[in-house]
N, C-alpha and C positions, 0 to 999 in steps of 0.2 A: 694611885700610889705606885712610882715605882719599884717593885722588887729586885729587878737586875737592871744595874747601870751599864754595863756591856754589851746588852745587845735592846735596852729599851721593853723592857715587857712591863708591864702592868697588873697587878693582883686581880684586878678583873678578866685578862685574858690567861693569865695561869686558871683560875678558876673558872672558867667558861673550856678550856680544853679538858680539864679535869672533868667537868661535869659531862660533857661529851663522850669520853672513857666510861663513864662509870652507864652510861642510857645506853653504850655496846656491851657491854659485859660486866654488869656490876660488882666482880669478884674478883678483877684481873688485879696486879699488882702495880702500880703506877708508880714509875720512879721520876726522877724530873729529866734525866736521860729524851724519859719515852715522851716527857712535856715538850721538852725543847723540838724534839725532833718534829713534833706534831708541828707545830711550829714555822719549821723549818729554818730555827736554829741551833747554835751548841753550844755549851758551856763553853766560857773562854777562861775566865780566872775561878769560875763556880764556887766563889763564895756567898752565894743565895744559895746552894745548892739548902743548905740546914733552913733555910726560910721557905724555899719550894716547898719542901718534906713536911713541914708544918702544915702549908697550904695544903696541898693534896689531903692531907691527915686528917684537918678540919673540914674542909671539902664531902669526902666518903664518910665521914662520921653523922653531918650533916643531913647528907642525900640518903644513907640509911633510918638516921633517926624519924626523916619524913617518910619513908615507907615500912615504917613500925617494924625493922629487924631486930632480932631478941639484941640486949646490949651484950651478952655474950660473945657474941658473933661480931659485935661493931670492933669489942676489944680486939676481938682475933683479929683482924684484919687490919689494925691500926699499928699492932704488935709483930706483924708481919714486914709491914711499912719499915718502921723505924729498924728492925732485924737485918735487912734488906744495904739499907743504909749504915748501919755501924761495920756491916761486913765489907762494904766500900771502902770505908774511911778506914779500916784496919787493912787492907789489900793495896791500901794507896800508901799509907805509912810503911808498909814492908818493903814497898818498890821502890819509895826514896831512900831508906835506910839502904838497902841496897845498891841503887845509885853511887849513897856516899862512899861505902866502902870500896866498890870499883873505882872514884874517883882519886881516892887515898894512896 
């Protein structure tokens, strides 16, 4: 299945980089930034970016559950993810709103 039509990725290779982040450092924070670049590509119009975030989320919840981490801790880390994420999308909306004003 494609996930992003921009640059051709596939929910099999979102989640096969993913799972490779997670067998170096199973705690780090994985943004789709840090996918893409793995990658070695970039968001272009990043609207998968909210379906990456999914992946990833399902991903590490996944690869925890298989090595029996308390669910406390799966939460925390998924709560992180998504934290991560909204603070994006609020830093992206401020810069446009911004934008429009200077263009006014």
């Amino acid at each position: 299945m494609i996930v992003c039509s921009c640059n051709f990725i596939t929910l099999g290779e979102i989640e096969e980089v993913v799972a490779g982040f997670l067998d170096q450092d199973e705690w780090q924070l994985i943004t789709p930034g840090k996918v893409y670049h793995a990658m070695k590509k970039r968001g272009k119009c990043c609207g998968c970016f909210p379906n990456v975030i999914d992946i990833i989320i399902r991903v590490a919840s996944d690869y925890h559950r298989a090595k029996q981490t308390p669910e406390t801790d799966i939460i925390f880390l998924t709560e992180k993810i998504r934290k991560a994420h909204e603070d994006t999308q609020r830093m992206r909306s401020l810069a446009r709103q911004s934008k429009s004003r200077q263009a006014a």
